[in-house]
Phi, psi and omega in degrees: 000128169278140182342157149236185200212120169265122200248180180253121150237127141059066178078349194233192202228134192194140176269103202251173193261151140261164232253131156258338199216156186234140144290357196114203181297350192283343173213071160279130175075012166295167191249136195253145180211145217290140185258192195234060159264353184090351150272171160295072284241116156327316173309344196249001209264128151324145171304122192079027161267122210132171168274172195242109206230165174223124203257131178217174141300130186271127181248356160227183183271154206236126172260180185272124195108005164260171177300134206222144171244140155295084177236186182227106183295085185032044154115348188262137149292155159197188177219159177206182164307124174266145188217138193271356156240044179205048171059359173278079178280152150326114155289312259110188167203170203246145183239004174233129140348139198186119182299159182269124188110349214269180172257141181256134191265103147318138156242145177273173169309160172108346175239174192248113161284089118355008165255044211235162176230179127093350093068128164241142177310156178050349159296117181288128136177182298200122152313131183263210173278125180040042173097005207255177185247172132260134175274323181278105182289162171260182199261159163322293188287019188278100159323306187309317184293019190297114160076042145252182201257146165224129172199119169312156183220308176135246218203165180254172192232346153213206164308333216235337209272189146186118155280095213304182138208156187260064215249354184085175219195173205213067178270129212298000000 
């Protein structure tokens, strides 16, 4: 529930909600109030204000905090697990859970996915497998590593936190 506040509606003294979410121009000048991550609702936010994310279509099921690939599905973007042993680089990554068919929110690199588990503060790494991460890059000189992708994904900022970077990617 949001702060209220007492306003004059329609001649009286009334105890009013401030707004979590705007509708738009029906609630100009209204006093806004933090929703509840404790933010500022996108909705209340100028255009081109926000995070800066792009809604595609999932074409498998996606869980939250993985890494994501972009591709084109007979001319459609769409997303799917981005994977370092299958020509799939990271694009971004999803911070919700996201059914196969469903719209996916993408965030691009370059941003801290905050959906990750098990994370050592200050540890670097690297696209994994199905959407997942690594701490162990892989090696060059590796046969085994012959056509997989090696990409920094960036460094942790806690447990849960990967602070992205966009530095491109190598396949090996």
């Amino acid at each position: 529930m949001a702060q209220r506040f007492l306003a004059r509606v329609s001649g009286k003294t009334r105890q009013v909600e401030a707004k979590t979410t705007s509708a738009g121009a029906a609630d100009a000048g209204r006093i806004p109030a933090l929703n509840s991550s404790g933010k500022l609702d996108e909705s209340m936010m100028p255009a081109g204000i926000g995070a800066d994310t792009q809604i595609l279509l999932a074409s498998e099921n996606l869980s939250a905090g993985n890494f994501v690939n972009i591709w084109s599905d007979a001319g459609t973007a769409k997303v799917r697990l981005a994977d370092n042993s299958n020509g799939r680089p990271a694009d971004g990554y999803v911070l919700d859970a996201v059914s196969a068919a469903a719209d996916a929110t993408v965030y691009p690199l370059d941003g801290t996915n905050s959906e990750l588990t098990g994370l050592t503060p200050g540890a670097e790494y690297w696209l994994g497998t199905a959407g997942g991460v690594t701490a162990t890059p892989l090696d060059e000189t590796d046969a085994a590593s012959a056509n997989k992708i090696s990409q920094y994904l960036g460094k942790a900022k806690s447990a849960t936190e990967l602070i992205t970077t966009d530095d491109g990617y190598v396949v090996l």
